[in-house]
Structure formats: C-alpha cells, structure tokens
LOLOLO-442085 format. One record per residue (C-alpha): residue in three letters; residue number from 1; x, y, z. Coordinates in steps of 0.5 Angstrom, whole numbers. Example, Ala and Ser with C-alpha at 12.3 -4.5 7.8 and 13.67 -1.06 7.14 Angstrom:
<nodes>
+------+-------+-------+-------+-------+
| volo | vexro |    xx |    yy |    zz |
+------+-------+-------+-------+-------+
|  ALA |     1 |    25 |    -9 |    16 |
|  SER |     2 |    27 |    -2 |    14 |
+------+-------+-------+-------+-------+
</nodes>
This chain:
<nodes>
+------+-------+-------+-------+-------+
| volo | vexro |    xx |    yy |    zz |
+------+-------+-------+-------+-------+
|  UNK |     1 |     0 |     0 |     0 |
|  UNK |     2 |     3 |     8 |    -2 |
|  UNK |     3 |     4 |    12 |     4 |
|  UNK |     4 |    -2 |    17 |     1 |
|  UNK |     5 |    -7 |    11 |     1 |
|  UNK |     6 |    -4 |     8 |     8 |
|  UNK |     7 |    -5 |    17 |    11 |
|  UNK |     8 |   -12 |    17 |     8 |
|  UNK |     9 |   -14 |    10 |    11 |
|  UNK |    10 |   -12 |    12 |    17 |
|  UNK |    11 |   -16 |    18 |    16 |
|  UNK |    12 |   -22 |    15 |    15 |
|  UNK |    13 |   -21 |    11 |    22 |
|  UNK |    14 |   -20 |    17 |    26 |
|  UNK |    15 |   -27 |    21 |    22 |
|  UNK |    16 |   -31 |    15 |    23 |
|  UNK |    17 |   -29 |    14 |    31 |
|  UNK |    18 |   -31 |    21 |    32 |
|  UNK |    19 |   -38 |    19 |    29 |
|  UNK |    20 |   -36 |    24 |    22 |
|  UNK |    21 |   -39 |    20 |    16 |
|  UNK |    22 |   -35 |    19 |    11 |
|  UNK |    23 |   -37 |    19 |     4 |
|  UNK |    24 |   -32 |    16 |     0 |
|  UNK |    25 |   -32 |    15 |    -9 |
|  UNK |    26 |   -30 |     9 |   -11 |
|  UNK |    27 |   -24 |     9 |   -15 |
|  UNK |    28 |   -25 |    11 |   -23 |
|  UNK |    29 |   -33 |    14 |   -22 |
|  UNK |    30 |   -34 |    20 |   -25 |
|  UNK |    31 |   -41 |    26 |   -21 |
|  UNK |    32 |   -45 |    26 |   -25 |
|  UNK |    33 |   -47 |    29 |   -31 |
|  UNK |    34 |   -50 |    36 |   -31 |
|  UNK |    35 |   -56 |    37 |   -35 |
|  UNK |    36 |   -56 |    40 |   -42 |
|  UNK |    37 |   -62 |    38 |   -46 |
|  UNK |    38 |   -67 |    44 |   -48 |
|  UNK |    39 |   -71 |    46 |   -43 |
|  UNK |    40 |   -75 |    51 |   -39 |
|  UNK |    41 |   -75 |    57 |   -35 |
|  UNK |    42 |   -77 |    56 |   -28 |
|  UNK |    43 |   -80 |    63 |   -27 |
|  UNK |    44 |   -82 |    64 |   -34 |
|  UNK |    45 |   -86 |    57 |   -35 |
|  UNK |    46 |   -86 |    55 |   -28 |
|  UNK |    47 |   -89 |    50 |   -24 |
|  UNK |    48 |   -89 |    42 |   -25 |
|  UNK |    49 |   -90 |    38 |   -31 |
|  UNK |    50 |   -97 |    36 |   -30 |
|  UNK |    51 |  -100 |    42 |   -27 |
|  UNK |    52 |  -106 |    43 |   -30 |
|  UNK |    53 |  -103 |    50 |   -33 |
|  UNK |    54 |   -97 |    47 |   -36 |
|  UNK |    55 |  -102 |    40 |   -38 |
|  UNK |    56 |  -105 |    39 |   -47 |
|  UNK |    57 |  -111 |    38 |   -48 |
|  UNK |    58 |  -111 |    29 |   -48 |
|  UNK |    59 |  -113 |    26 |   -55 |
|  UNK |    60 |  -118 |    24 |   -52 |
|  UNK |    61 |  -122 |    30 |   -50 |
|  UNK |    62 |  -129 |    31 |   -50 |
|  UNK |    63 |  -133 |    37 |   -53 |
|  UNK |    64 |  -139 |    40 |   -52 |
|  UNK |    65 |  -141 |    47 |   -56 |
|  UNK |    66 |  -143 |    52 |   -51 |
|  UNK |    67 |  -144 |    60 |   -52 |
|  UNK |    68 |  -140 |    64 |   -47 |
|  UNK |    69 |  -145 |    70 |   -50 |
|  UNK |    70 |  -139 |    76 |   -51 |
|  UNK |    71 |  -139 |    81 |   -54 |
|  UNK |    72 |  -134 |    84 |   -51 |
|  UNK |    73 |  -127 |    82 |   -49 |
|  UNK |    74 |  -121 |    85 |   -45 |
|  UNK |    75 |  -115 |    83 |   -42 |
|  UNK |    76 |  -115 |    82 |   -34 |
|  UNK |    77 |  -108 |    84 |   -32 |
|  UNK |    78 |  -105 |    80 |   -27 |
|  UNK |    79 |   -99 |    83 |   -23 |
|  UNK |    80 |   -92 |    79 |   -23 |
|  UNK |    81 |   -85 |    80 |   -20 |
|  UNK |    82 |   -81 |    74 |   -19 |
|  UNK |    83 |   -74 |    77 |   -22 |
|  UNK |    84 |   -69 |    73 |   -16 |
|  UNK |    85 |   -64 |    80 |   -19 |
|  UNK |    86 |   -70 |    86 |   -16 |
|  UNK |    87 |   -70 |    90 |   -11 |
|  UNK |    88 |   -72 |    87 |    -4 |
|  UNK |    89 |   -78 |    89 |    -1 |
|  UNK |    90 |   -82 |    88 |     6 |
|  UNK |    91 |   -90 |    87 |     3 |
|  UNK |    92 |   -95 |    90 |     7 |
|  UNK |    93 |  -101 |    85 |     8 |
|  UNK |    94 |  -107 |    83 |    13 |
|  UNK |    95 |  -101 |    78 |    16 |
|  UNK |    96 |   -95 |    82 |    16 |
|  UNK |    97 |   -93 |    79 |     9 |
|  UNK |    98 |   -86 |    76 |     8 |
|  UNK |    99 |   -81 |    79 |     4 |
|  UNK |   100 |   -80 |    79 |    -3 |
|  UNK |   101 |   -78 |    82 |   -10 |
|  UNK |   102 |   -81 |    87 |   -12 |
|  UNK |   103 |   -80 |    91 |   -20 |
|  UNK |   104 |   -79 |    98 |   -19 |
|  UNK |   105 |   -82 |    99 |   -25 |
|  UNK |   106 |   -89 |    96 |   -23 |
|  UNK |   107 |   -94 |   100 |   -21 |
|  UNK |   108 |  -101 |    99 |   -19 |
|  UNK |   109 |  -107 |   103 |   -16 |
|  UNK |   110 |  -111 |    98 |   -10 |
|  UNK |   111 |  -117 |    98 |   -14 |
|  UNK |   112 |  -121 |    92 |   -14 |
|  UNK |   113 |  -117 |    85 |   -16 |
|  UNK |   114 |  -111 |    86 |   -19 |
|  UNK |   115 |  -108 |    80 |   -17 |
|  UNK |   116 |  -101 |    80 |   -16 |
|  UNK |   117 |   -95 |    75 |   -16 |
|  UNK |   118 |   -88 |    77 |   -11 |
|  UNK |   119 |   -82 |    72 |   -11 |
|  UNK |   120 |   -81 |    71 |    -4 |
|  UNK |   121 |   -74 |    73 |    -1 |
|  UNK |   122 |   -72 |    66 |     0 |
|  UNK |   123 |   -66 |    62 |     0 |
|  UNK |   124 |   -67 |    58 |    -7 |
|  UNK |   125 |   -71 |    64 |   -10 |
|  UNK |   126 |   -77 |    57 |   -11 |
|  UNK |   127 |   -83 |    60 |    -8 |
|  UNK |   128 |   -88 |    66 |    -9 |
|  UNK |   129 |   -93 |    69 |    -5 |
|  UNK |   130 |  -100 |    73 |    -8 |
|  UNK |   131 |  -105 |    77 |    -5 |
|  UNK |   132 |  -110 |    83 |    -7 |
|  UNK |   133 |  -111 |    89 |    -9 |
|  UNK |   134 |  -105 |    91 |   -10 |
|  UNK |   135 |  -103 |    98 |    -9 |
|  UNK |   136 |   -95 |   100 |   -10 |
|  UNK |   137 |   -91 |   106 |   -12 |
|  UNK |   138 |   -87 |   105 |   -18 |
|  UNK |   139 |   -79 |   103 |   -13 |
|  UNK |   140 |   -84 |   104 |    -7 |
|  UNK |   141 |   -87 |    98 |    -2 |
|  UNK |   142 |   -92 |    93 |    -4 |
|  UNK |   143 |   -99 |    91 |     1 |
|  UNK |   144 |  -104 |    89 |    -1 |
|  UNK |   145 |  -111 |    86 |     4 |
|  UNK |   146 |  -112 |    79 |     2 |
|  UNK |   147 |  -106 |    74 |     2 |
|  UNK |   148 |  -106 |    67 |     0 |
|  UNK |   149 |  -101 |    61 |     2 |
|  UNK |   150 |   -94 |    61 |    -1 |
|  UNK |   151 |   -93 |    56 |    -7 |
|  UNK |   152 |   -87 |    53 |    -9 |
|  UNK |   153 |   -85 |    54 |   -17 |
|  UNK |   154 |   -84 |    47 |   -17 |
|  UNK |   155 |   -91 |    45 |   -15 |
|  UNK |   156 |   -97 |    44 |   -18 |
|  UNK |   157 |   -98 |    51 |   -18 |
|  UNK |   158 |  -106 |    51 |   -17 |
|  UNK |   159 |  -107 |    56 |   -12 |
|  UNK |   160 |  -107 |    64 |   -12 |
|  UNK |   161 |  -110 |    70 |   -12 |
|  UNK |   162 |  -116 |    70 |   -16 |
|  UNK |   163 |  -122 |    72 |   -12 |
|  UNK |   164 |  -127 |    68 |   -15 |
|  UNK |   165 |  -123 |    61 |   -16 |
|  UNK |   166 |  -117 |    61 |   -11 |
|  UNK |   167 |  -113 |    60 |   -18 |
|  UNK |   168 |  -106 |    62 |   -19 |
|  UNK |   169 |  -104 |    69 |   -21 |
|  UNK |   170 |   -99 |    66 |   -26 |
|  UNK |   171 |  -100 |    59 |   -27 |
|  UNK |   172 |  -103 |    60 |   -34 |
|  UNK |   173 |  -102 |    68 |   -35 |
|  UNK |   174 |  -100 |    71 |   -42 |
|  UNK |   175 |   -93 |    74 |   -40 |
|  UNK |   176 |   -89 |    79 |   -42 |
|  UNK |   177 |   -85 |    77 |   -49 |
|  UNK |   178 |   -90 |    71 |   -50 |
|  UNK |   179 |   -94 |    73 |   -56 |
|  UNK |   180 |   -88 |    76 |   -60 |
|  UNK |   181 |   -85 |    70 |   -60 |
|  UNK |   182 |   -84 |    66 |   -66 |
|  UNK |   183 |   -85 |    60 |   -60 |
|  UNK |   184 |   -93 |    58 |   -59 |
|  UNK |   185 |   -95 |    58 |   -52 |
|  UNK |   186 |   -94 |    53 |   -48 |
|  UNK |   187 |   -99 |    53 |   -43 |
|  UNK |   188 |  -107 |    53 |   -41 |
|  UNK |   189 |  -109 |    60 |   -42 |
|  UNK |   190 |  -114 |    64 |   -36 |
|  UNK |   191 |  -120 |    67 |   -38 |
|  UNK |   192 |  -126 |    70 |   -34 |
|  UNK |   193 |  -134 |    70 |   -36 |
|  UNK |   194 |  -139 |    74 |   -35 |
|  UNK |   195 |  -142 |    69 |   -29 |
|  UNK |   196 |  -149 |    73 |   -29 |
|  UNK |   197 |  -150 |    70 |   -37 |
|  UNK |   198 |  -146 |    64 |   -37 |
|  UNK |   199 |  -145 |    61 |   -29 |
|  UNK |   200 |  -149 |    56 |   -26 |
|  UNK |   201 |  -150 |    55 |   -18 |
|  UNK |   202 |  -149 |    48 |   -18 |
|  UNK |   203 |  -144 |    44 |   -14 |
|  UNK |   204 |  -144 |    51 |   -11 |
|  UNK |   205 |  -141 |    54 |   -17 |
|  UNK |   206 |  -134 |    51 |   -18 |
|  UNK |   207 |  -131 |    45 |   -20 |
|  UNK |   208 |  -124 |    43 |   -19 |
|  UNK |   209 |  -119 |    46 |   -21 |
|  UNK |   210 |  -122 |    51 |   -17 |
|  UNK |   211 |  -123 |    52 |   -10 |
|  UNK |   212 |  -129 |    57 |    -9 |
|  UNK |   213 |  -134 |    62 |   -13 |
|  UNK |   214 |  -136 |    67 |   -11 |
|  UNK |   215 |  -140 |    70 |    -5 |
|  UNK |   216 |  -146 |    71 |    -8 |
|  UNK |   217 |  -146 |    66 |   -13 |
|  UNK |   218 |  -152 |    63 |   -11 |
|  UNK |   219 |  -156 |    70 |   -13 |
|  UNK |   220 |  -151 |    72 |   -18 |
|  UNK |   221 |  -150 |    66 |   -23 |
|  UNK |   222 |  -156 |    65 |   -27 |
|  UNK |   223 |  -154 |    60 |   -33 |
|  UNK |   224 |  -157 |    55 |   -34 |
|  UNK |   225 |  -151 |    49 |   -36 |
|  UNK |   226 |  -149 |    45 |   -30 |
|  UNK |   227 |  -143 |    44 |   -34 |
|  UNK |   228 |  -141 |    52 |   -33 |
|  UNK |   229 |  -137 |    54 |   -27 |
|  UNK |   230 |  -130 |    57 |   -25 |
|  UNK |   231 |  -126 |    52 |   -26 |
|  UNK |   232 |  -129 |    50 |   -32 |
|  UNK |   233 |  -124 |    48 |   -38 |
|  UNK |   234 |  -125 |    50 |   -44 |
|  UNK |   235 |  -122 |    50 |   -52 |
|  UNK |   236 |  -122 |    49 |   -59 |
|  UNK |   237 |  -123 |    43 |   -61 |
|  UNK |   238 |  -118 |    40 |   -65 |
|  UNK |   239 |  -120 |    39 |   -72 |
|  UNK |   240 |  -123 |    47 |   -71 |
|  UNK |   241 |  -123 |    51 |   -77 |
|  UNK |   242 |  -118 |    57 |   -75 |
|  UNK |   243 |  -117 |    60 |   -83 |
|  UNK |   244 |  -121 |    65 |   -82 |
|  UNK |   245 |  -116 |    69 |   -77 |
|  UNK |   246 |  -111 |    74 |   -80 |
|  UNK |   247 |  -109 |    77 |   -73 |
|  UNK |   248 |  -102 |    74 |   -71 |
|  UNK |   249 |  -104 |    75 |   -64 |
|  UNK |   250 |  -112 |    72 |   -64 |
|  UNK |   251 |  -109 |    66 |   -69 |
|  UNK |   252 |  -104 |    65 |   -63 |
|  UNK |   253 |  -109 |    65 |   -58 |
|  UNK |   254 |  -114 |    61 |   -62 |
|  UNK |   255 |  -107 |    54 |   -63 |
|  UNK |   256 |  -107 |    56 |   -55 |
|  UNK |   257 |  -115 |    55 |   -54 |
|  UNK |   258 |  -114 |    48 |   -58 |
|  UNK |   259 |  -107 |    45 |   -56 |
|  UNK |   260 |  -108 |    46 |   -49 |
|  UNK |   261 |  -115 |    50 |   -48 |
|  UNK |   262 |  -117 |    55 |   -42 |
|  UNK |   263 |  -119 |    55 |   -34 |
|  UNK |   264 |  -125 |    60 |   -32 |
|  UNK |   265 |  -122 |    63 |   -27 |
|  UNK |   266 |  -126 |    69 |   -25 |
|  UNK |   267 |  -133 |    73 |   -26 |
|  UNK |   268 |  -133 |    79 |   -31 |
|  UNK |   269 |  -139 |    84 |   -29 |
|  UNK |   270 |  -143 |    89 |   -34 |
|  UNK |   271 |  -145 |    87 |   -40 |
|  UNK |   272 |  -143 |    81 |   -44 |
|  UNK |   273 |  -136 |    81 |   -43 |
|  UNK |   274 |  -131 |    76 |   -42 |
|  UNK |   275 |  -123 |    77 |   -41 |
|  UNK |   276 |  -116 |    74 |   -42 |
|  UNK |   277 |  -111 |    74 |   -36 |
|  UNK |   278 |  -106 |    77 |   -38 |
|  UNK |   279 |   -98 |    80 |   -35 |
|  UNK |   280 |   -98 |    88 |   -33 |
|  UNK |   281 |   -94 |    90 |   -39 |
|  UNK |   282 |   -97 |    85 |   -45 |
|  UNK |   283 |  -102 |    90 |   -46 |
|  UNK |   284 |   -99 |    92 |   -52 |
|  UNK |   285 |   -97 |    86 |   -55 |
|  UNK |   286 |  -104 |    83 |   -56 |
|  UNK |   287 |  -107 |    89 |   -60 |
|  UNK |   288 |  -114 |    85 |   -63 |
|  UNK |   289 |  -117 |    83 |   -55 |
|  UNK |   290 |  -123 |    86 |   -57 |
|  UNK |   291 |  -123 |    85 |   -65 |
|  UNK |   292 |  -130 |    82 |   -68 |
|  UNK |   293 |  -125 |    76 |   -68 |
|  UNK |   294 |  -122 |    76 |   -62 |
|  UNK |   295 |  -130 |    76 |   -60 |
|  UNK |   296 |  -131 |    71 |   -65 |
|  UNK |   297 |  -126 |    66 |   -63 |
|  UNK |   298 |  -128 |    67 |   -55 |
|  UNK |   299 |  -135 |    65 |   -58 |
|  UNK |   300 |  -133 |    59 |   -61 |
|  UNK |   301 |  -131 |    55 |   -54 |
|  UNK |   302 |  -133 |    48 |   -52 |
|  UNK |   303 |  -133 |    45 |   -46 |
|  UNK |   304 |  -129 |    40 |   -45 |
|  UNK |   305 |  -134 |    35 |   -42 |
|  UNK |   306 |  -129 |    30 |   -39 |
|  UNK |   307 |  -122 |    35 |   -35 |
|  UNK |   308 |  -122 |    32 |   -28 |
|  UNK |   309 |  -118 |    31 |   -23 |
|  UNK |   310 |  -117 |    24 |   -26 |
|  UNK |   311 |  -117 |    25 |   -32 |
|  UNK |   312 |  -114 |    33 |   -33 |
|  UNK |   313 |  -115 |    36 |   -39 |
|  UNK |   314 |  -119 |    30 |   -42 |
|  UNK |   315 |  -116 |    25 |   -40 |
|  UNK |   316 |  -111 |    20 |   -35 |
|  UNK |   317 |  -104 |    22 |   -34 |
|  UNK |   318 |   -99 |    17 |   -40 |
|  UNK |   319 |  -105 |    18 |   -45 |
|  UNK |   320 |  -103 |    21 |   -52 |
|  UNK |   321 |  -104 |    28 |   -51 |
|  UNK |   322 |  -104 |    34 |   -57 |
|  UNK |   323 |   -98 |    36 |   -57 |
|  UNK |   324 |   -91 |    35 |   -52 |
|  UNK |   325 |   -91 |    36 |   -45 |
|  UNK |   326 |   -87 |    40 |   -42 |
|  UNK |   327 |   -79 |    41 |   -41 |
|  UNK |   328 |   -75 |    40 |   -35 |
|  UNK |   329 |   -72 |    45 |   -31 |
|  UNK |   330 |   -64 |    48 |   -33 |
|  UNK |   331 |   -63 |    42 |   -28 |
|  UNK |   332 |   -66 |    37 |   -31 |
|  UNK |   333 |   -72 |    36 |   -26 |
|  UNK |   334 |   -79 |    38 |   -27 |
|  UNK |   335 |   -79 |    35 |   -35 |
|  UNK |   336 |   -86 |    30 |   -37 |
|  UNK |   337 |   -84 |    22 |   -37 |
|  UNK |   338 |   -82 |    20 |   -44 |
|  UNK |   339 |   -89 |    18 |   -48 |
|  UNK |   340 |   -93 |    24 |   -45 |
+------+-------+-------+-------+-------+
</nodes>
C-alpha cells in the first residue's frame, strides 16, 4: 500500500471513531453529468410537469358546444415579479406578509382585484406569494389585503389570487415576450366569464380546478348549463377551423385554445364580457383583444366534458396528448416522463 492510501485509511479510521460519516467514491467513478438537453425556464413557464397549466389537451378530450355569449373582450392584467435580481422589499399585508422581490417599475392603484404575484426572498428563489388588490408606487412598498398561502414554483401551481376560484395569479398568464415569440404558447390559458349570462350555481358554483366561486354565487350565477362554473375548461376543438384568423395575436391564441384549452378563473361584470388573463406589460403585445375576431373566436369555445382530477385535460396521466409536454428545468428535473 502507498503512503498516500495508508494516510488516507488512517483518516477515514479516525473520522468514523469520532461518529464523521465519511463518503468516499469508488475508485475510476466520475459525478454525474450536468443536465444539457432543452429546457425550460423555472420563473417564465414555472411549475410541474403535470399541472393543470402546463397539461395538453388529451386525445381523448370530450367536447360539448356552448356560447360564452361575449360581446366583448378585455385583458384581465395580473401583476407579476419574480425576477430573483430585483430590489428587496417588505410586503404590507393583513398577516405581516413576507419578503419579496419587487420590479421597480410595477405600479398598481389598489383597485378591485389586481391579482398580484412576488418572488419570496427565500434562499433557493422557488417560492411565490399573492394576494389583492394591490397598491405599489413604482420602486415603492408592495401591500395588499388579502394574502394566500406561499407555493413553490415547482408545485402543482393551483392556488392563487383569484378571488373567484382561488386559482394562480401566474399559472396559466400570458406573460411578457410571449405573444411576440415565434414559440406557440406553451401553457393552458385563463379566462373570465360574465357569471351572471353563463355560471351556474350547481355544485356550489366551481368545480375542480377551482377551490370557490364567488360569495354571492347563488343570487349572482344564472346559466343554465350545470357544466359551466369557475373551473371549467374550455377549448377549441382539434379539427376547429382557424383559416378565418388574419390577426397574428387571435390566431395564437386560438392554437393555444386548441392545443392546451382554457380555465374560467374568475367572473366579469356589465355587459356580456368576457377577459383573458394577462402580465402587466402584455397589453401592447395583444392589440386585437377586442376584435370582432377575437370576440368570434371566445364564441367559438367548447367545454371540455370530460377534465377532472383523474383524467386532467380530458384524459389519465400517460395517454396520448395534442402536443408534447412540458420540458424539465435547466437542471433537469421537473420535464413530463417519455410518451407524454
């Protein structure tokens, strides 16, 4: 035996006497591989493979024609900051509110709604909280009234500030630099319905994914389809004919509506209205929200039938779906197993 191994055998001796666990390599072993495949970003398309944002529509989807009755459409703007690099801030809230990162440029006035999404000051930069409404001076200090539970970015990403459902503030939004891609979007999209034309209060107004409807649900929901409630998914079906879309944004929106469908996540009031959840900063980026098209094309929604827990976006986890799933992180966890 070398000196070298006889010193290093009589280290380990010494180490594990003391009660040090010692880990030791095996001879010609090598770590392991850093992953290098494609991927995705754990802040721009957060959350796990098989949320219900991140999900396609299965093959096996079940449709059902239904009217959402629009007339109108508008952006519902979602407030979002979880850049790990901005400035540090304490978050003024009904339970003290933690920490969190705060773009100095986002602004917002307190009124009603105004969900909003902070990255945590946490050590790993994984977990966001929301509340509303917000009220924030640009570079100022972020409070809000209502605060829900932090949720890890890694998570299935359900809750969040949505008064109506509960759902996320950033699961499922249109964020910025999306639309303007030359990518599709990736993700299940979030809409609002005018609840008053489409809701109904049967099983208390919401079905999973959503967690609640609203408080006055039962005066205020007056459709007539049981199927329809927050929570509901919606979508185009696959053979749904998109030739008569020339507006770059309605079209993408429409393959999004297709390939991955969309959550009713919240009510609308007035007239026959219905809203696309959007990033603060999007707006620009979807000029045609109120076009007779885009109008049109809310029109042309179906209800997908057959999403529920055990068959999310109309069909059991490992059946074929419309397009592939979702990638892993840059670390290589988090991706959908092959066959997806």
């Amino acid at each position: 035996m070398t000196t070298a191994r006889v010193v290093l055998a009589v280290l380990i001796a010494a180490l594990a006497v003391t009660g040090v666990v010692v880990a030791v390599r095996p001879a010609g072993t090598t770590a392991p591989e850093p992953y290098r495949g494609p991927s995705r970003d754990l802040r721009a398309h957060p959350f796990a493979w098989d949320s219900v944002w991140n999900l396609p529509l299965a093959a096996s989807a079940q449709y059902a024609p239904f009217s959402t009755r629009a007339r109108d459409i508008y952006l519902d703007i979602e407030n979002i900051s979880v850049d790990p690099s901005a400035p540090v801030r304490d978050l003024e809230s009904d339970n003290g509110g933690p920490r969190v990162r705060v773009d100095p440029r986002l602004a917002a006035d307190g009124s009603f709604n105004n969900c909003s999404t902070f990255l945590a000051d946490t050590p790993d930069a994984e977990t966001v909280v929301a509340g509303q409404p917000l009220e924030l001076e640009p570079g100022g200090t972020p409070s809000w009234d209502y605060t829900y539970a932090p949720v890890s970015l890694r998570g299935d990403g359900r809750l969040g500030c949505h008064g109506g459902s509960n759902l996320s503030g950033i699961g499922g939004t249109i964020r910025v630099g999306e639309m303007p891609s030359p990518a599709p979007l990736r993700h299940a999209l979030k809409i609002n319905l005018n609840c008053t034309l489409s809701c109904s209060p049967e099983g208390n107004g919401f079905r999973w994914p959503a967690m609640k409807a609203d408080g006055a649900f039962r005066e205020a929901y007056r459709g007539d389809d049981p199927r329809v409630n927050l929570g509901t998914m919606f979508a185009l079906p696959p053979d749904a004919d998109l030739s008569w879309i020339t507006e770059k944004d309605t079209l993408k929106i429409a393959e999004a509506f297709r390939d991955y469908g969309a959550y009713a996540v919240d009510s609308t009031g007035g007239p026959p209205t219905n809203a696309l959840n959007a990033q603060a900063g999007a707006e620009e980026e979807i000029p045609n929200i109120d076009s007779p098209q885009m109008v049109r094309l809310f029109a042309s929604l179906h209800i997908v039938t057959n999403s529920a827990p055990e068959t999310p976006g109309g069909g059991a986890l490992g059946t074929p779906r419309r397009v592939p799933c979702a990638l892993p992180f840059p670390d290589g966890t988090g991706g959908a197993p092959p066959g997806c």
